[in-house]
C-alpha positions in Angstrom: 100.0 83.7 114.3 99.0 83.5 110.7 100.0 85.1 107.8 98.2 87.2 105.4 98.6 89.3 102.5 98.0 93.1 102.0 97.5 93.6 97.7 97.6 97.7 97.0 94.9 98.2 95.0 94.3 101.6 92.8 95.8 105.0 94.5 97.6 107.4 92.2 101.2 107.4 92.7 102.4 111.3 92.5 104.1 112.9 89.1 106.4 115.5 91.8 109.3 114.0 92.9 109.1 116.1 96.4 105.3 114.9 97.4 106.9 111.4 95.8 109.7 111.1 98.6 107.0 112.6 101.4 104.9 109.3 100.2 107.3 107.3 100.3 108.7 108.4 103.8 104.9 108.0 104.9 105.1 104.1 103.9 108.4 103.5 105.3 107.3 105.0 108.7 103.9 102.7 108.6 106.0 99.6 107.7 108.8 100.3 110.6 106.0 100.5 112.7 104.4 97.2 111.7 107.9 95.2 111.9 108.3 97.1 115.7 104.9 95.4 116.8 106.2 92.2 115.3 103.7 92.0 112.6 105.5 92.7 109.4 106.7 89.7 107.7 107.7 91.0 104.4 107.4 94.7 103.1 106.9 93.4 99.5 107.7 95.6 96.7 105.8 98.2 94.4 104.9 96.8 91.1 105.5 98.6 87.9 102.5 100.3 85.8 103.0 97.7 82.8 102.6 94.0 82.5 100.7 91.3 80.6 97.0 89.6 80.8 97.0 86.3 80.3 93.9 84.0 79.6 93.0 80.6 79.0 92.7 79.9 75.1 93.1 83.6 74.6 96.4 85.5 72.9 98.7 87.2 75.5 97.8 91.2 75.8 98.8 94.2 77.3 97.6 95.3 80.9 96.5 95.9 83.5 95.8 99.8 82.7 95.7 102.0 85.1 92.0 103.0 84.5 91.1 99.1 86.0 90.2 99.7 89.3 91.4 96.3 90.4 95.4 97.3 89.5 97.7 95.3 92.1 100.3 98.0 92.8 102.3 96.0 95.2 102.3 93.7 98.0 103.3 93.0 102.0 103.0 89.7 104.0 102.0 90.5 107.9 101.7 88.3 110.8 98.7 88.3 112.8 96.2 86.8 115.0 93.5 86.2 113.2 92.0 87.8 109.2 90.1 90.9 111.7 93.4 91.1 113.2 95.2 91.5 110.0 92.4 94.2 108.7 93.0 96.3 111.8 96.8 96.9 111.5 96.5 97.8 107.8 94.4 101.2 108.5 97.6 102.9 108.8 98.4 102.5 105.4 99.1 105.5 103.5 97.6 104.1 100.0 94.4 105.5 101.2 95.2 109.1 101.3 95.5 108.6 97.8 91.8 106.9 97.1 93.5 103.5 97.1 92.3 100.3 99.1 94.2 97.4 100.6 92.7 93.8 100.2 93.5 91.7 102.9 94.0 87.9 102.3 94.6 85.2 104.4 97.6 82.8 103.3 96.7 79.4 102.6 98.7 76.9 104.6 99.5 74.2 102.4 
């Protein structure tokens, strides 16, 4: 088994604390069901909205903004056979019922 890395990308988290817990129920539900196939490795967290951008020889500025497609919203390590492997199991995730993707990386061993 090898490890890889599911990155949130985009999605729009909801403003109504009611569909908010829903959502949130819908991710914990996903995520027990990864750890009970023996894939989930670590459920990561959600990042926050704000943060910095910083570049080589460049000053340090504010981002990423939410109208960046390419926003990380939060991570999860998973354990599986192989990078298609790895792509299967995260279709269940519910970041795409709100327009979001998941990017699937393969952990370098070092």
């Amino acid at each position: 088994m090898a490890e890889f890395l599911y990155l949130y990308r985009g999605g729009q988290r909801s403003q109504d604390p009611a569909e908010g817990e829903k959502v949130m129920q819908r991710w914990l539900a996903w995520m027990k069901d990864l750890e009970t196939k023996g894939n989930l490795k670590d459920g990561g967290q959600p990042l926050e909205a704000e943060g910095k951008v910083v570049r080589k020889g460049q000053s340090i500025t504010d981002g990423p903004y939410a109208e960046t497609k390419d926003v990380v919203g939060g991570f999860t390590i998973v354990e599986a056979r192989d990078l298609s492997q790895a792509a299967e199991l995260s279709k269940g995730c519910p970041i795409f019922d709100s327009g979001g993707l998941v990017e699937v990386r393969p952990v370098m061993k070092m």
